[in-house]
GUZA-676101 format. One record per residue (C-alpha): residue number from 1; x negated, y negated, z negated. Coordinates in Angstrom, 1 decimal, always signed. Example, Ala and Ser with C-alpha at 12.3 -4.5 7.8 and 13.67 -1.06 7.14 Angstrom:
2
> seq/xx/yy/zz
> 1/-12.3/+4.5/-7.8;
> 2/-13.7/+1.1/-7.1;
% end
This chain:
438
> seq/xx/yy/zz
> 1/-20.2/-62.2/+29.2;
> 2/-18.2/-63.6/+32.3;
> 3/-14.0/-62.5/+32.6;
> 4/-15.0/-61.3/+36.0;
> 5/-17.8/-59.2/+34.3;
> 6/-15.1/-57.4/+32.1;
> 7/-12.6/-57.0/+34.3;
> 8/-14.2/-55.5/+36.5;
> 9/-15.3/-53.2/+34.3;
> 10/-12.3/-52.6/+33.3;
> 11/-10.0/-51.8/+36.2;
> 12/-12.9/-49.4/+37.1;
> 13/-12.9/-47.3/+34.0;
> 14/-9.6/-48.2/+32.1;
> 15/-5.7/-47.0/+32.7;
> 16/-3.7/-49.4/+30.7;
> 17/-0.6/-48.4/+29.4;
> 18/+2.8/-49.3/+31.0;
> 19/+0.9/-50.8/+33.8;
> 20/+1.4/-50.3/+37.4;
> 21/-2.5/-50.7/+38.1;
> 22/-2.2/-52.2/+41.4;
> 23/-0.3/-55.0/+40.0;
> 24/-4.0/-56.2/+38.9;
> 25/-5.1/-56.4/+42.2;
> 26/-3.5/-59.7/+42.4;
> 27/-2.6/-60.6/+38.9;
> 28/-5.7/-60.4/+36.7;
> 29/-6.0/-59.0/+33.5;
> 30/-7.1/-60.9/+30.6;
> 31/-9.9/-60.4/+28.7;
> 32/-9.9/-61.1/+25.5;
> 33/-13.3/-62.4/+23.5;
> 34/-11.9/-62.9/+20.1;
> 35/-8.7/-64.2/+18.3;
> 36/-7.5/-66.0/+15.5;
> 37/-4.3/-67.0/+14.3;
> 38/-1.7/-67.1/+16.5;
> 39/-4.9/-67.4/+19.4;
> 40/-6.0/-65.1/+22.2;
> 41/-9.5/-66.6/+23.3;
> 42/-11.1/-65.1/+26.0;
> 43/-14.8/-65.3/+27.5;
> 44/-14.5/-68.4/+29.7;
> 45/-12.8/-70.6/+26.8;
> 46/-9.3/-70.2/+27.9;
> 47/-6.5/-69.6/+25.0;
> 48/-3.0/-68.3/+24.9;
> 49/-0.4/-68.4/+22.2;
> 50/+0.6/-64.6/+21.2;
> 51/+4.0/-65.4/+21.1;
> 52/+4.7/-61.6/+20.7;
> 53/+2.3/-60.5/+18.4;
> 54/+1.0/-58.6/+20.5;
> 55/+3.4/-55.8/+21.0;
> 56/+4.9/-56.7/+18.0;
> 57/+2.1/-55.2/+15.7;
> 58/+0.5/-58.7/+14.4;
> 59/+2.3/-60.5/+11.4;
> 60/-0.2/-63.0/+9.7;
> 61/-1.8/-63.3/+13.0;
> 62/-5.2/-62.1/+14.1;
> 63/-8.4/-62.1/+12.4;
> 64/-6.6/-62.3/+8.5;
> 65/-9.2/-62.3/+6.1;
> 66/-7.5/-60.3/+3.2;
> 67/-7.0/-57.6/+5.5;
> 68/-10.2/-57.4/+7.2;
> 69/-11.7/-57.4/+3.6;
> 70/-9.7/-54.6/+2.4;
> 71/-10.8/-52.8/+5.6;
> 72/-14.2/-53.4/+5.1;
> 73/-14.2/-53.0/+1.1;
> 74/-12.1/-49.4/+1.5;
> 75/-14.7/-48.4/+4.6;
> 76/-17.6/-48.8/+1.8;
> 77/-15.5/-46.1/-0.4;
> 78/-14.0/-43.1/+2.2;
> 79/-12.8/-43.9/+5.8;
> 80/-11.2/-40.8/+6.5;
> 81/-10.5/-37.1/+4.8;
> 82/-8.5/-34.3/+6.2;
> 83/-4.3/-34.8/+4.6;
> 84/-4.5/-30.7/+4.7;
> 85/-5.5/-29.8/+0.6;
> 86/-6.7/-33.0/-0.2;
> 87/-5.4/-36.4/-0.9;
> 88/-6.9/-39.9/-1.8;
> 89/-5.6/-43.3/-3.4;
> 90/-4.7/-45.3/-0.5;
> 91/-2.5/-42.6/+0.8;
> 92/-1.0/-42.4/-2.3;
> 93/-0.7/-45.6/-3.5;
> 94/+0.8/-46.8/+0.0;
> 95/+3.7/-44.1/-0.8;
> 96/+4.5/-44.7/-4.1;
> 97/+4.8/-48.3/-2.9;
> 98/+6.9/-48.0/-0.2;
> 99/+9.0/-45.6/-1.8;
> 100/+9.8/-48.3/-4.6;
> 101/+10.5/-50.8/-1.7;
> 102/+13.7/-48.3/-1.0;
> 103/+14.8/-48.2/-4.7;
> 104/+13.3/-44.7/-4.7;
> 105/+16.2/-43.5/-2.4;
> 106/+13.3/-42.5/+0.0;
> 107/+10.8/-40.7/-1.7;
> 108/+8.8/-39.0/+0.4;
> 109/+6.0/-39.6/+3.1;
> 110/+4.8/-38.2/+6.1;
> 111/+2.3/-39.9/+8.1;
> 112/+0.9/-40.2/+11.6;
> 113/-0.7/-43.2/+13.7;
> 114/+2.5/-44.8/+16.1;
> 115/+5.4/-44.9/+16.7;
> 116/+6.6/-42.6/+19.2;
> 117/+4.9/-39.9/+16.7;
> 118/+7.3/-40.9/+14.1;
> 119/+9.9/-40.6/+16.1;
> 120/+8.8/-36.5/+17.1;
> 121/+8.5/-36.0/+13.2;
> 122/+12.1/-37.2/+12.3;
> 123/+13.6/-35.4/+15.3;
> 124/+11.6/-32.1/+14.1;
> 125/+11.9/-32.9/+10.6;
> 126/+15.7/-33.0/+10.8;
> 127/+16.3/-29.9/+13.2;
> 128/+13.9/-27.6/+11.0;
> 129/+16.1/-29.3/+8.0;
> 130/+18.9/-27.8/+9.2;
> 131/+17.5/-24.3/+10.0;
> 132/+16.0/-24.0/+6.9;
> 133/+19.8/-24.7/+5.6;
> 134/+20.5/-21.6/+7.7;
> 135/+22.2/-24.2/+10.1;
> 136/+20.1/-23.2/+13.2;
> 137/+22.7/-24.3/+15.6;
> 138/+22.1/-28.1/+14.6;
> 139/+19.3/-28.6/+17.2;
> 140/+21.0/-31.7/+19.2;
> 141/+20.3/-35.9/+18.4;
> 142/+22.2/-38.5/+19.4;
> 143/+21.6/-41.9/+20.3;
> 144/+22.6/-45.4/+21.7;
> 145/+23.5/-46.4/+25.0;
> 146/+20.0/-48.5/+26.4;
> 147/+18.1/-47.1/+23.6;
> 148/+14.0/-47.0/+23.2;
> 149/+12.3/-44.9/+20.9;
> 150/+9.0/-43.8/+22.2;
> 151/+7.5/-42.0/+25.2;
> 152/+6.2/-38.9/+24.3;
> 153/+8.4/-35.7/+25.0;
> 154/+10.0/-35.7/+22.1;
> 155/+10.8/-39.4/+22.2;
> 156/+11.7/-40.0/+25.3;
> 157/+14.8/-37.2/+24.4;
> 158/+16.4/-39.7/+22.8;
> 159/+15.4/-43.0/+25.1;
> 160/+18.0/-44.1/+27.5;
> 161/+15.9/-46.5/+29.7;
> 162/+15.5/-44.9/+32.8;
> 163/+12.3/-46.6/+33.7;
> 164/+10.6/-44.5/+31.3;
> 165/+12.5/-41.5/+31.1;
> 166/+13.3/-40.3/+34.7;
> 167/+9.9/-39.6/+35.6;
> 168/+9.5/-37.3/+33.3;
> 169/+13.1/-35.5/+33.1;
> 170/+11.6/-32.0/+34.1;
> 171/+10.4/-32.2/+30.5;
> 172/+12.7/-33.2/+28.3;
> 173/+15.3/-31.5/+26.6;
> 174/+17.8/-35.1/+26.7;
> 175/+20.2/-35.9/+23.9;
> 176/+23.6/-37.4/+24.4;
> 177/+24.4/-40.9/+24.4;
> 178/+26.7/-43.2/+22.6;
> 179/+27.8/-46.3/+23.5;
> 180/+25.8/-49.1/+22.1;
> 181/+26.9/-51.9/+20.0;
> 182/+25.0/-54.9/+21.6;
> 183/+27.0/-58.3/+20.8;
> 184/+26.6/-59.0/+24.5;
> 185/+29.3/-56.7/+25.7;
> 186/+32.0/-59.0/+23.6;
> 187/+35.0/-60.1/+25.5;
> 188/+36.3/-63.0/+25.6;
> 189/+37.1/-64.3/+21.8;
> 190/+35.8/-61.2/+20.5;
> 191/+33.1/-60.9/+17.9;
> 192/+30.1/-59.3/+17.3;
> 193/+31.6/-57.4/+14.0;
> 194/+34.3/-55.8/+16.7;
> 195/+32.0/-54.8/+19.5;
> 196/+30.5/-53.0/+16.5;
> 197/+33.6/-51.2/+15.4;
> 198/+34.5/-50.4/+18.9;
> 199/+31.3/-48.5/+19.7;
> 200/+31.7/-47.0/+15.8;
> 201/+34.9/-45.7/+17.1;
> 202/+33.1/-44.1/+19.8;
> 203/+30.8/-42.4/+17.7;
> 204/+33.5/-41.2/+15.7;
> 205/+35.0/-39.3/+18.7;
> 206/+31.8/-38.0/+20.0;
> 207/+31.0/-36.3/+16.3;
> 208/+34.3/-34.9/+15.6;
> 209/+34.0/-32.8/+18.9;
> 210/+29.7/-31.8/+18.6;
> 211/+28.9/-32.3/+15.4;
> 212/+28.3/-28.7/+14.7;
> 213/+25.7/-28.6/+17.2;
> 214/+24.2/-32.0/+16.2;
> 215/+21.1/-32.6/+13.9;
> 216/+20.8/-36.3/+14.1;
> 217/+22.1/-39.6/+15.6;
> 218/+18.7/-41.9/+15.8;
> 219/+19.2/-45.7/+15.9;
> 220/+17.2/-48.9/+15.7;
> 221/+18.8/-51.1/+12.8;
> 222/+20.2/-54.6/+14.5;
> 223/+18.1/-54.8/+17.6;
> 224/+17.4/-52.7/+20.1;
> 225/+14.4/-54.2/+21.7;
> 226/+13.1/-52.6/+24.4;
> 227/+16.2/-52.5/+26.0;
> 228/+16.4/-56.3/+26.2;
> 229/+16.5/-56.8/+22.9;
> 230/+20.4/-56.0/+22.3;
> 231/+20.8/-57.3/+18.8;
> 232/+24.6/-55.8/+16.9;
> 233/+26.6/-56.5/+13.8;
> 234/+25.4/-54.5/+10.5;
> 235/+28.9/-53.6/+10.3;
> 236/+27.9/-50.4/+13.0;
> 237/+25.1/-49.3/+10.5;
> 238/+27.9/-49.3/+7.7;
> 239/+30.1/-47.2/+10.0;
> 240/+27.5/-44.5/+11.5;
> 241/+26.1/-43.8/+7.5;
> 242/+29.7/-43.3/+6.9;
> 243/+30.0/-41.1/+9.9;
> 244/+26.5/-39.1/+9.5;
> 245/+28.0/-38.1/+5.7;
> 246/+31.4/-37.1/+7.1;
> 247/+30.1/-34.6/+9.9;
> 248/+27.0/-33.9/+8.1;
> 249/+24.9/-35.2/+10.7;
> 250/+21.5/-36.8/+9.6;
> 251/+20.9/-40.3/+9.9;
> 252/+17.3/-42.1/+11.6;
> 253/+16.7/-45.5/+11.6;
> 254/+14.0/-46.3/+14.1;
> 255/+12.4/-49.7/+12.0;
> 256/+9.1/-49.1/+13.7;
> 257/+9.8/-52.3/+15.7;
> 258/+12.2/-54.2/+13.7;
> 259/+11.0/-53.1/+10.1;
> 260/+8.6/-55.2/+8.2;
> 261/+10.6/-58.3/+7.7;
> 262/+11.2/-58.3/+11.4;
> 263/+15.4/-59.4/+10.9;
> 264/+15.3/-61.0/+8.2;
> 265/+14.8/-58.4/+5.4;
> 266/+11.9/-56.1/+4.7;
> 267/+13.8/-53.0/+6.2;
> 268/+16.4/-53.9/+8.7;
> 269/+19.2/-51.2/+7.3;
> 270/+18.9/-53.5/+4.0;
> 271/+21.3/-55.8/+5.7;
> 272/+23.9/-53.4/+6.2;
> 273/+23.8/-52.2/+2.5;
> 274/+22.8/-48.7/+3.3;
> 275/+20.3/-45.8/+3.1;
> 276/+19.0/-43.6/+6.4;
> 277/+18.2/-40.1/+6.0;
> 278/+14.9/-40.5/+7.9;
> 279/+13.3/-44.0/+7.9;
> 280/+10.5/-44.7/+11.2;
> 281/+8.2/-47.1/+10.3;
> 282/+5.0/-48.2/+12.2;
> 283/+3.7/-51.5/+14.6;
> 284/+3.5/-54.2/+11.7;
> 285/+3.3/-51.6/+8.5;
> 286/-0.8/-52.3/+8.9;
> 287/-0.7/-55.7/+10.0;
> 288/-1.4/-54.9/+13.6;
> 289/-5.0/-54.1/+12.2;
> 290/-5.1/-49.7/+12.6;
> 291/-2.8/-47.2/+14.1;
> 292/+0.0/-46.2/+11.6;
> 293/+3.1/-44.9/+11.6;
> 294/+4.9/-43.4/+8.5;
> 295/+8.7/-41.2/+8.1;
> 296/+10.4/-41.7/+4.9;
> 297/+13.1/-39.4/+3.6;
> 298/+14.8/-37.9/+0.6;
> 299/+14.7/-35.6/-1.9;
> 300/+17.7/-33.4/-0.4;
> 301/+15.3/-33.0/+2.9;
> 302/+11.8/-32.5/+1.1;
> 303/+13.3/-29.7/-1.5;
> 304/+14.4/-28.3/+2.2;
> 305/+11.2/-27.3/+2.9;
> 306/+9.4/-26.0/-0.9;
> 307/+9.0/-22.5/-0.4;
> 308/+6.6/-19.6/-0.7;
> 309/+7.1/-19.1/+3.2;
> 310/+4.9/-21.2/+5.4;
> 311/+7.1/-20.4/+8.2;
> 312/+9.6/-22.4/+6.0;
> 313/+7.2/-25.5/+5.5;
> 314/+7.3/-28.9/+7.8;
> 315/+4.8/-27.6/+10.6;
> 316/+3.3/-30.7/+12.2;
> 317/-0.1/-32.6/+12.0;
> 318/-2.7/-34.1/+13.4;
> 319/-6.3/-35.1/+12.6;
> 320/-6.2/-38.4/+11.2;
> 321/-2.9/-38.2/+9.3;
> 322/-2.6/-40.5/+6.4;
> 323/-6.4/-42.4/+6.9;
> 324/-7.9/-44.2/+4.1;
> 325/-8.6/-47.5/+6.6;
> 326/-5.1/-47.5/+7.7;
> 327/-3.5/-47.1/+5.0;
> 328/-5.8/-50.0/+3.2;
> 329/-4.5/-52.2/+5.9;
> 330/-1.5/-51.2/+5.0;
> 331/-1.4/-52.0/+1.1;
> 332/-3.0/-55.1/+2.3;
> 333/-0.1/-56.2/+4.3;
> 334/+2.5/-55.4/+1.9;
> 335/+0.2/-57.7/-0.8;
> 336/+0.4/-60.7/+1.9;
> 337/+4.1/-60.4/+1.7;
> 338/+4.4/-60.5/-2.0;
> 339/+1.5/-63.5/-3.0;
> 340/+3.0/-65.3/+0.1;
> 341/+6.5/-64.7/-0.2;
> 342/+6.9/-64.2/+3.2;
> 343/+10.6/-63.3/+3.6;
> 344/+11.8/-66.4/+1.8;
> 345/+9.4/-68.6/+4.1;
> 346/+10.5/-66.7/+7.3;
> 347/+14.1/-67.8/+6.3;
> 348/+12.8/-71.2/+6.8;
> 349/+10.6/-70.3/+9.8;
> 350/+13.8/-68.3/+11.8;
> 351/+16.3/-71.0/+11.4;
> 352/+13.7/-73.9/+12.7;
> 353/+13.3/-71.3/+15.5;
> 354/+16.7/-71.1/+16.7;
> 355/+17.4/-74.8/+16.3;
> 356/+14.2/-75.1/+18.9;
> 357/+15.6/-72.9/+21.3;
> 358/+18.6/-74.4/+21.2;
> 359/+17.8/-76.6/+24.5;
> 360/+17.1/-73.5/+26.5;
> 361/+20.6/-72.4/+26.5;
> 362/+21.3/-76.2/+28.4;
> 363/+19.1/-74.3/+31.4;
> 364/+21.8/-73.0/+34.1;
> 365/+19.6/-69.7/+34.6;
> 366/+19.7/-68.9/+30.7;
> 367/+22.7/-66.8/+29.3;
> 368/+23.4/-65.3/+25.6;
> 369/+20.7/-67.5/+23.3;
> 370/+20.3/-65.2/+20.2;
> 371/+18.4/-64.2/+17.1;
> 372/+18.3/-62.1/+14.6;
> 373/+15.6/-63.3/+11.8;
> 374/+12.2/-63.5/+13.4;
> 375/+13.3/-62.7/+16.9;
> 376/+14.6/-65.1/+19.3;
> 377/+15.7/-64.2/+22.9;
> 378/+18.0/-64.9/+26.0;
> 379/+19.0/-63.4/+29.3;
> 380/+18.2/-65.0/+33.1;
> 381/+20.8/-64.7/+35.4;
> 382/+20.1/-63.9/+38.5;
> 383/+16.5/-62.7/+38.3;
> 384/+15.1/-60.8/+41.1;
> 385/+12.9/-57.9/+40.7;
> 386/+9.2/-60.0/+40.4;
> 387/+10.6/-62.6/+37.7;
> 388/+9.2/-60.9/+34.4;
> 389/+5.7/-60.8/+36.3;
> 390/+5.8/-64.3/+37.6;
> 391/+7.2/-65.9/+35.0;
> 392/+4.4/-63.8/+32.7;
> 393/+1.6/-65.7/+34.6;
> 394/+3.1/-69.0/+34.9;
> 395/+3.4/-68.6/+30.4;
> 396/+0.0/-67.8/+30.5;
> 397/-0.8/-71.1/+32.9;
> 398/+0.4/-73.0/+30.2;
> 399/-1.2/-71.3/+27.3;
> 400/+1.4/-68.9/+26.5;
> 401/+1.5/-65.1/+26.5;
> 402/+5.3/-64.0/+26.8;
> 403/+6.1/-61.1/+28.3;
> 404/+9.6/-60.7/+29.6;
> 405/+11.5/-57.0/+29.4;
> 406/+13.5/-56.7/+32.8;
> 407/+16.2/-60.6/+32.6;
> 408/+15.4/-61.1/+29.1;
> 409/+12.8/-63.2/+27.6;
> 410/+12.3/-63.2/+23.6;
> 411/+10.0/-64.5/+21.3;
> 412/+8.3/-62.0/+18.5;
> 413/+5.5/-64.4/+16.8;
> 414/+3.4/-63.6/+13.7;
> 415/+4.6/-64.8/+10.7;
> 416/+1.8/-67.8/+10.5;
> 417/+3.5/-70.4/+12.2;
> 418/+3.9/-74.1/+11.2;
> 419/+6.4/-76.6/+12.0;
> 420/+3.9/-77.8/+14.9;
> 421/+2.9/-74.2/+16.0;
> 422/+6.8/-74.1/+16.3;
> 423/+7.7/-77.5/+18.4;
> 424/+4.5/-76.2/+20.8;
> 425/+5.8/-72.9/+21.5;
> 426/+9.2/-74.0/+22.1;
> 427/+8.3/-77.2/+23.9;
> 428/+6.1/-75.0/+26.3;
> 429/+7.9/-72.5/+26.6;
> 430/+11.0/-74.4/+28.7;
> 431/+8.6/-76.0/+30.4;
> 432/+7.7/-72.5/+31.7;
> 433/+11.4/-71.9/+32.0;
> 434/+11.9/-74.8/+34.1;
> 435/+9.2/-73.9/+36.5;
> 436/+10.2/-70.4/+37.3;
> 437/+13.1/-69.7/+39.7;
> 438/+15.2/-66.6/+38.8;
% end
C-alpha cells in the first residue's frame, strides 16, 4: 500500500477527532504503516519521532513486547465478560494493585475506557454522594481558570477552553471557575509557591460563599495541559485538600493526563503530600495499548452507596467496563515500571531534558521554558493564528511529530529514550524552531 492509497481512503470515510477536515485538503494526513520505539513509520518509508506519545497515551514506546505478550497471552484466556454479576482476575488484580499504589487510601474501582468518561463518573459519583447523604442541594463542581477535562457533556461542564466548549453551550449545565494557579501569571520577583497561594486564597473566598451548593472542585495535579500546559506549585494542591475538608466539598484530581509517572511521581498529587477524594486516571494506565480509564475513591464514598435500594446504588455503565485485554495491558504496564524502575531513570531522563532545552529559551520568539518531570514546554510570542499548523508540518519535515496547543509548544515523549534519542530531539527540534516565524 501507497500513502496516497490510504489517505484517500481515509478522508473519504473517516472523521478524525479535533480536526477541522478541510485543513487536509492542503496538509495531508499521515498514514501510519507500523511503529516501534519512539518511531512512526509510514507506507512510503518516511519516519517521525513521537515526541508526544501520541496524545500522551504511549510510555515504553510502540510495539513493547511485554505488553503485546500479555495482550496476546490474556486474549488466549477471556477477552471480555459483562462487569454486571460477574468479575474476573485482571479486573481484580489491576484494583487491588492500584489501590496499594495509594497506601490503600483509595480503595475502590470503577472503570470505563477514556478519559472524559472518568471525568462523567467522578462528577456523578460525587453529586449522587451527596444526595445519598441527604445533601441533594450539593449538585455544583468547580474548577480552574483554562481548565481541560474532557469533551463529553458532562466534561466539557467543567472545561474552561472555549474552543471546545462554546459550541456546545446549549448543552451543558457549566460550573464556576476559579482562578488558576499557572506559574506564568508571577509578577515580577514573585514565585511559583505564591501565585499558588494567591489563587488558594481565591478558592477560599469562592467556597465560603457556595459551598453549600457545591459537590466538587475538579483539578489536574501540577499541569494543566491542554490549556498550554500551565504547570503550578504543589503548595495549591496542599491548600484546596485543606479547603475541600473545611467546606466539605469533595476533591478530583484529573491524573488521566499527568498520572503515570507523568511529573515526576507515579500519581501527580503524591508531590503535594495529599489524598483526592476521587482519583481520574486513564491515557498511559494501559500503556497507550487499549482504551482505559479508571476513578479511584474511598471508603467514606463507596459505603455511600451499599444499600438494599437500587435507586441508592452508583447508576452508570457501559458495555465494556473493566475488559480483561485492557486491563492486562494495564498490569503489564505497572510491571514495566517496577522491573525497570522507571521513576528513578526518568529522574535522570527529565533533568538531561531540561538541560537540552535550555538553548531554546536563547530564541527571541520563545518565552517561559518550563518542566515539570517528563514534560518540557515553552510559549511563542507573537504567534499568529496558522503557527501550531505550520510549525506541525515543518516538525514533521524534519522527522519530528510535535503538535503545538494554541503559542505553546511541549514535549511529552515515552519513557524509552536514550541520551542520543535526547540530543536528536532537542537538536531537531530548534532547528524547527528556527525555521518557523511566529
Amino acid at each position: 500500500m501507497k500513502n496516497t492509497d490510504l489517505l484517500a481512503r481515509s478522508l473519504a470515510a473517516v472523521w478524525h477527532p479535533c480536526t477541522q477536515m478541510k485543513v487536509h485538503a492542503t496538509l495531508p494526513l499521515i498514514p501510519v504503516a507500523r511503529a516501534r520505539g519512539l518511531w512512526l513509520h509510514d507506507f512510503d518509508g518516511r519516519r517521525y519521532f513521537d515526541a508526544i506519545s501520541s496524545w500522551w497515551v504511549n510510555l515504553f514506546g510502540h510495539a513493547e513486547p511485554r505488553i503485546g505478550a500479555a495482550v496476546a497471552a490474556q486474549l488466549a484466556e477471556l477477552e471480555h465478560v459483562m462487569l454486571a454479576g460477574f468479575t474476573h482476575g485482571p479486573v481484580v488484580e489491576l484494583s487491588e494493585r492500584l489501590t496499594a499504589l495509594c497506601g490503600g487510601a483509595l480503595g475502590h474501582c470503577f472503570y470505563a475506557s477514556d478519559g472524559a468518561s472518568a471525568t462523567e463518573i467522578a462528577l456523578k459519583m460525587s453529586m449522587h454522594y451527596w444526595r445519598n447523604r441527604a445533601r441533594p442541594e450539593k449538585t455544583g463542581f468547580v474548577s480552574l481558570a483554562g481548565s481541560y477535562h474532557g469533551e463529553t457533556a458532562g466534561a466539557l461542564a467543567v472545561t474552561d477552553i472555549a474552543l471546545f466548549r462554546d459550541a456546545y453551550a446549549p448543552l451543558l449545565r457549566a460550573g464556576a471557575t476559579v482562578a488558576s494557579p499557572d506559574a506564568r501569571r508571577a509578577e515580577p520577583g514573585e514565585s511559583a509557591q505564591s501565585v499558588a497561594e494567591r489563587a488558594a486564597a481565591e478558592l477560599e473566598t469562592w467556597l465560603a460563599r457556595h459551598h453549600a451548593g457545591t459537590a466538587a472542585l475538579i483539578v489536574e495535579p501540577l499541569v494543566q495541559c491542554a490549556t498550554g500546559m500551565a504547570m503550578y506549585d504543589a503548595h495549591y494542591l496542599r491548600r484546596a485538600r485543606e479547603l475541600c475538608s473545611r467546606y466539605e466539598v469533595h476533591l478530583i484530581a484529573d491524573e488521566i493526563a499527568v498520572g503515570c509517572g507523568r511529573t515526576g511521581t507515579f500519581f501527580a498529587h503524591e508531590q503535594a503530600g495529599m489524598r483526592p477524594d476521587f482519583l481520574c486516571l486513564s491515557k498511559g494506565i494501559s500503556g497507550g495499548y487499549l482504551p482505559l480509564s479508571v476513578v479511584m475513591t474511598t471508603d467514606a464514598v463507596y459505603e455511600a452507596f451499599y444499600d438494599d435500594s437500587t435507586a441508592r446504588g452508583f447508576l452508570h455503565s457501559h458495555s465494556y467496563t473493566g475488559n480483561a485485554l485492557a486491563c492486562r495491558a494495564a498490569l503489564a504496564t505497572l510491571d514495566i515500571f517496577a522491573a525497570d524502575g522507571v521513576l528513578a531513570a526518568n529522574r535522570h531522563r527529565a533533568a538531561r531534558l531540561g538541560e537540552l532545552a535550555a538553548p531554546l529559551a536563547d530564541l527571541p520568539q520563545v518565552r517561559k521554558l518550563r518542566r515539570c518531570g517528563m514534560i518540557v514546554a515553552w510559549d511563542v510570542a507573537g504567534a499568529d493564528a496558522s503557527y501550531a499548523r505550520r510549525l506541525f508540518a515543518a516538525a514533521l519535515e524534519h522527522e519530528l511529530l510535535l503538535r503545538p496547543l494554541g503559542n505553546t509548544v511541549y514535549w511529552m515523549p515515552p519513557y524509552v529514550m536514550d541520551e542520543a534519542d535526547m540530543v536528536w530531539l532537542a537538536e531537531r527540534t530548534l532547528r524547527v524552531m528556527q525555521a518557523v516565524a511566529p
